[in-house]
C-alpha positions as CSV (number, residue, x, y, z in Angstrom):
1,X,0.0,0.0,0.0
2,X,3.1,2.1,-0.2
3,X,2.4,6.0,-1.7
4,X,-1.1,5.6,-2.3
5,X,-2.8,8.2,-1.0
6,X,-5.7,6.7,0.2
7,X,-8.6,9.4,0.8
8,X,-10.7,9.8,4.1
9,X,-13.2,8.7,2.2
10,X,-11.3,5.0,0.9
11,X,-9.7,4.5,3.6
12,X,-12.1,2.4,5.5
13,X,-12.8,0.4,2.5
14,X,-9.0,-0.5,2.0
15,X,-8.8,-2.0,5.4
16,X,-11.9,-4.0,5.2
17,X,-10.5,-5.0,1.6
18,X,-7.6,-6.2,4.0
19,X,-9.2,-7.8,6.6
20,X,-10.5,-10.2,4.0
21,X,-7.7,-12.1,3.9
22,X,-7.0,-15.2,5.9
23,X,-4.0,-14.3,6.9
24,X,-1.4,-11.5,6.9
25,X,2.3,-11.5,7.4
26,X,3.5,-8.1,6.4
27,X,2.0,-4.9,6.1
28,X,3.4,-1.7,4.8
29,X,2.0,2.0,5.1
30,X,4.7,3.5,4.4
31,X,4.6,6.8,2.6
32,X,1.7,7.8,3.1
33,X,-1.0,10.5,5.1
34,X,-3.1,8.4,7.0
35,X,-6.2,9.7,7.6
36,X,-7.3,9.2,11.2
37,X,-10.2,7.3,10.4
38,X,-7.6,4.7,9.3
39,X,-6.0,4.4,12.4
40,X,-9.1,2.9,14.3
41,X,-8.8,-0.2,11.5
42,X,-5.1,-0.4,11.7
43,X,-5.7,-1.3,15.2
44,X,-8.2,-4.0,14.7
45,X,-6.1,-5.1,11.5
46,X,-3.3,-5.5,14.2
47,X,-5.5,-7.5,16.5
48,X,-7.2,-9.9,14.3
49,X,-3.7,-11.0,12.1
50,X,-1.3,-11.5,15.6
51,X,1.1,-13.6,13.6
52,X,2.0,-10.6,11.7
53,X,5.6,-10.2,11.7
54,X,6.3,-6.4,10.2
55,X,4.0,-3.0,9.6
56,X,5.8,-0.3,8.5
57,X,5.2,2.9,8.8
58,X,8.4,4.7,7.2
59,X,7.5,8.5,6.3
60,X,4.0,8.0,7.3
61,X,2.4,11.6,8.4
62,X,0.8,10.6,12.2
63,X,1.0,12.6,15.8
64,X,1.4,11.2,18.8
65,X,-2.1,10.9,19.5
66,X,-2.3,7.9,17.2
67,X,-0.3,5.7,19.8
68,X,-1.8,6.5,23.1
């Protein structure tokens, strides 16, 4: 998912896209602006595939209020 400038509006729907899948090993976000609606699913995303092994998040645009 690297540089795709997903909109607030897509965003949701590329996570559920995701979540489809049976299973997940790596994940990357990196250069991107995620929107904070995506946040909310990158958490469950993160909860449901546990045997995920990398996300990355290299030049992603978040605050700190994304991982309290």
């Amino acid at each position: 998912m690297e540089e795709l400038e997903v909109s607030d509006s897509k965003s949701k729907d590329v996570i559920d896209a995701v979540m489809t899948l049976k299973r997940l090993f790596t994940f990357d976000f990196s250069n991107n602006l995620l929107p904070p609606q995506m946040i909310e699913s990158i958490a469950h995303m993160i909860a449901k595939y546990q045997e995920m092994e990398i996300l990355c998040f290299n030049v992603c645009k978040l605050n700190d209020n994304v991982f309290k």
